[in-house]
C-alpha positions, -999 to +999 in steps of 0.1 A: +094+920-369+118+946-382+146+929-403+177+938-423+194+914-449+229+922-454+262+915-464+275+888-435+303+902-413+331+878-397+315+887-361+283+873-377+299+836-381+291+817-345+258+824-349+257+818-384+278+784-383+252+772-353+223+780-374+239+762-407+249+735-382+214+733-364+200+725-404+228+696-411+220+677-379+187+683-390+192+658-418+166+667-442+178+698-464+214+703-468+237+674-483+268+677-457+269+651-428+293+670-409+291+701-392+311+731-393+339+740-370+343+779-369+375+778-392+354+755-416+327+784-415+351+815-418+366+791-454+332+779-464+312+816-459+342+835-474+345+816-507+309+822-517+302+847-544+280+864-517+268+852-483+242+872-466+226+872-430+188+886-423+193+909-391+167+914-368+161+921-328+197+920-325+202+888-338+209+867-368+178+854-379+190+833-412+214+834-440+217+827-475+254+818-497+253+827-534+273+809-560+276+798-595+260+764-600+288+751-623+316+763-643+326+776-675+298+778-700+276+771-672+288+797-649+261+818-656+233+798-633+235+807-595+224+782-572+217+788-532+211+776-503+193+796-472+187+783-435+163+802-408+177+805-372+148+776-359+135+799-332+121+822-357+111+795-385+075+810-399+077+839-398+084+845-439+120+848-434+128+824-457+106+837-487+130+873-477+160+855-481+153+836-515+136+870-532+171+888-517+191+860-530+172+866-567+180+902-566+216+895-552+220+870-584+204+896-611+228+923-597+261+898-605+250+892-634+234+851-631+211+849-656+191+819-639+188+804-605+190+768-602+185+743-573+202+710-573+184+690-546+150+705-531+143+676-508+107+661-516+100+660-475+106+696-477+073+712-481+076+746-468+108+750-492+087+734-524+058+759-517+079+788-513+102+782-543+068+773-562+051+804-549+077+829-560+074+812-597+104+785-598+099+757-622+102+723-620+128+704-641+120+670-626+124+642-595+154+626-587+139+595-569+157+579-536+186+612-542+187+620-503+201+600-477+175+620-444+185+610-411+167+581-404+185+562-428+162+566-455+158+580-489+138+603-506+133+624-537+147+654-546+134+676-570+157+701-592+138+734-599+151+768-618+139+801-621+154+832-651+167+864-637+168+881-667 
């Protein structure tokens, strides 16, 4: 499948708020309970340091928002999160959108990536991160409340841009 990763335009954001939406009522990746409405989205996608979309078959087939991780003397460590349109989960958009994001976060100058809360249920996202060369920094047990009420790990992992 031919596919383009790009800069997200505001005609991009129904599709991009239904596919970020589709992943919170999910219940097992992202930390929001509530949805977006679309003036949420238009706030939330705008205020990243860079949101992108993957393009393909004239559709939006995921996303990705870029941002620092903290403040300050901290500021320097990106952090992301990505979600894949779910009629076109498998098909390595994902891994395109996470070594995009890396290139994205080397070009504004992050000198590592770090992710807060890879939720331990989420093996496709723990193999991928661990397949491009992420590190582990450790388990947060019972950190993620999933949808059945539940909790589970999460598991903090970085990787250097530099």
């Amino acid at each position: 499948m031919k596919m383009e990763i790009r800069k997200y335009r505001d005609i991009d954001i129904p599709a991009m708020m239904k596919i970020w939406n589709d992943v919170i009522e999910e219940a097992n990746a992202f930390p929001q309970t509530e949805k977006l409405s679309e003036e949420e989205a238009i706030k939330f996608f705008s205020h990243q340091t860079y949101t992108a979309v993957a393009v393909g078959e004239n559709e939006i087939l995921g996303l990705y928002i870029l941002h620092p991780n903290n403040i300050g003397r901290c500021g320097h460590i990106a952090n992301a999160s990505y979600a894949v349109n779910k009629n076109f989960r498998g098909h390595n958009i994902g891994e395109k959108l996470v070594r995009h994001s890396l290139d994205k976060g080397r070009e504004l100058n992050f000198s590592l990536m770090q992710f807060n809360a890879v939720v331990s249920t989420n093996k496709t996202a723990i193999y991928l991160y661990e397949k491009i060369g992420f590190s582990r920094l450790g388990v947060i047990p019972n950190g993620f409340l999933l949808g059945s009420g539940s909790y589970t790990d999460i598991i903090l992992y970085y990787i250097s841009l530099k």
